[in-house]
Phi, psi and omega in degrees: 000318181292351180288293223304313147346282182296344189267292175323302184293316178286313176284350151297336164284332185294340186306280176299331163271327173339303215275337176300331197289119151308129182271135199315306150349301184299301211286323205293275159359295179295315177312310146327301195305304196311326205256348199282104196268152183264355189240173173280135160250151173212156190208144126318144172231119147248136207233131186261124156254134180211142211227122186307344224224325182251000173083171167268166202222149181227143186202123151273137185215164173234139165224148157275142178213201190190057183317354173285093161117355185062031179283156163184155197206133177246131167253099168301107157264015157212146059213184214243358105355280224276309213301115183107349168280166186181146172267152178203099158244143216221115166060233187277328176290124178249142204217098165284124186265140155229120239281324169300331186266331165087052167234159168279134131224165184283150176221167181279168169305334196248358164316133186278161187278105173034036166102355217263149163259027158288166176247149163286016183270294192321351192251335179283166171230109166237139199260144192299323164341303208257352178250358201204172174202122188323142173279171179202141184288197183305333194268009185070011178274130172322156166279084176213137179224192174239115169227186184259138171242102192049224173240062170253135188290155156194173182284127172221114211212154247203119199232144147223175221245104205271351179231164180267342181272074187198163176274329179224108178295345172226146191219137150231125174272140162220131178263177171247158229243339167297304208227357186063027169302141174265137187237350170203168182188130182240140174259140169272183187238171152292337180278354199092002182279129189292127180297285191225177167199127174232129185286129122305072260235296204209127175232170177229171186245156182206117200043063184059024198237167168245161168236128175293129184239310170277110198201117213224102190260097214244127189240124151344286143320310197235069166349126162114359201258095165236192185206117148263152194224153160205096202267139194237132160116015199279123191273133178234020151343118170306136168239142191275171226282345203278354189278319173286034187270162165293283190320342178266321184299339173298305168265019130312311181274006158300000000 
């Protein structure tokens, strides 16, 4: 009687944290109202790369950015190899300027940053709403759970990819249960091989909205390999319709 007792009271807790897990929709939304800014940003970027095999690589960039229209645009300015090079995304379009040749050309989403294993995705804001839909186990129930990230509580929930047009078809997040900051994030492959796993370190806030500003991108695959980014300098200036141009990223690099 006393098993039997004791069998009860844990599946009614079990019951009960269930039913407590915030549905996965909800968690993806509040992660938007936060992260979503209402003004044009232009910040310093600084990008650390260390590589098992090559030593570190250091890169100053200025990037701009616009979450209206999903704009966003880098100009490298070090090392002096790199400098006067740049990303642009303009509408649907992804654009690398390379300064010697004075050309474009197009790229994908998941093209690495000067060699770097941050992506130009990593620089963009596309809502998570319109690219993704909570994974669900066999039993067709979301992936979500409540767990410890050190010793902060979050949210840890489980994504796949509703467009073809993305870089990682499965994501998994963990969020904090406070404020719905994203503090880690790991990408898959389609086959399920994990890819990247990316730190939130640090964000500041700008008109009650947040911006990551510390941030460490650790590739998967080729062990030893990370990118730290970190932006200084942040600006909520209006920036004009012309900065998000091919002609301006051209006559930057002059």
């Amino acid at each position: 009687m006393k098993k039997l007792f004791l069998m009860t009271i844990v599946f009614a807790v079990a019951i009960t944290s269930a039913q407590n897990l915030p549905p996965v929709a909800e968690l993806l939304k509040a992660v938007e109202s936060r992260t979503t800014m209402t003004t044009d940003a232009k910040a310093h970027a600084s990008v650390t790369q260390q590589k098992g095999r090559q030593g570190t690589k250091e890169l100053e960039m200025t990037y701009y950015r616009r979450d209206k229209g999903d704009a966003f645009l880098i100009v490298l300015t070090a090392p002096e190899n790199e400098k006067g090079n740049g990303y642009l995304r303009d509408g649907d379009n992804f654009w690398m300027y390379r300064r010697n040749t004075r050309t474009f050309q197009h790229i994908n989403r998941d093209e690495s940053i000067s060699g770097t294993d941050a992506q130009a995705d990593d620089f963009e804001k596309r809502k998570l709403t319109e690219l993704y839909v909570p994974a669900t186990d066999a039993n067709g129930k979301e992936i979500v759970s409540a767990e410890m990230l050190g010793q902060i509580p979050v949210w840890r929930f489980e994504l796949k990819a509703k467009v073809s047009d993305v870089s990682y078809p499965k994501k998994t997040y963990w969020v904090r249960q406070d404020n719905q900051l994203v503090l880690k994030e790991q990408n898959y492959a389609l086959s399920g091989t994990l890819m990247q796993t990316a730190y939130y370190l640090k964000y500041t806030t700008i008109d009650s909205h947040y911006l990551p500003v510390e941030m460490v991108f650790v590739d998967e695959f080729e062990k030893g390999n990370k990118t730290m980014v970190k932006l200084s300098g942040i600006s909520t200036e209006k920036l004009g319709d012309d900065v998000f141009t091919k002609a301006y990223l051209e006559n930057q690099s002059k």
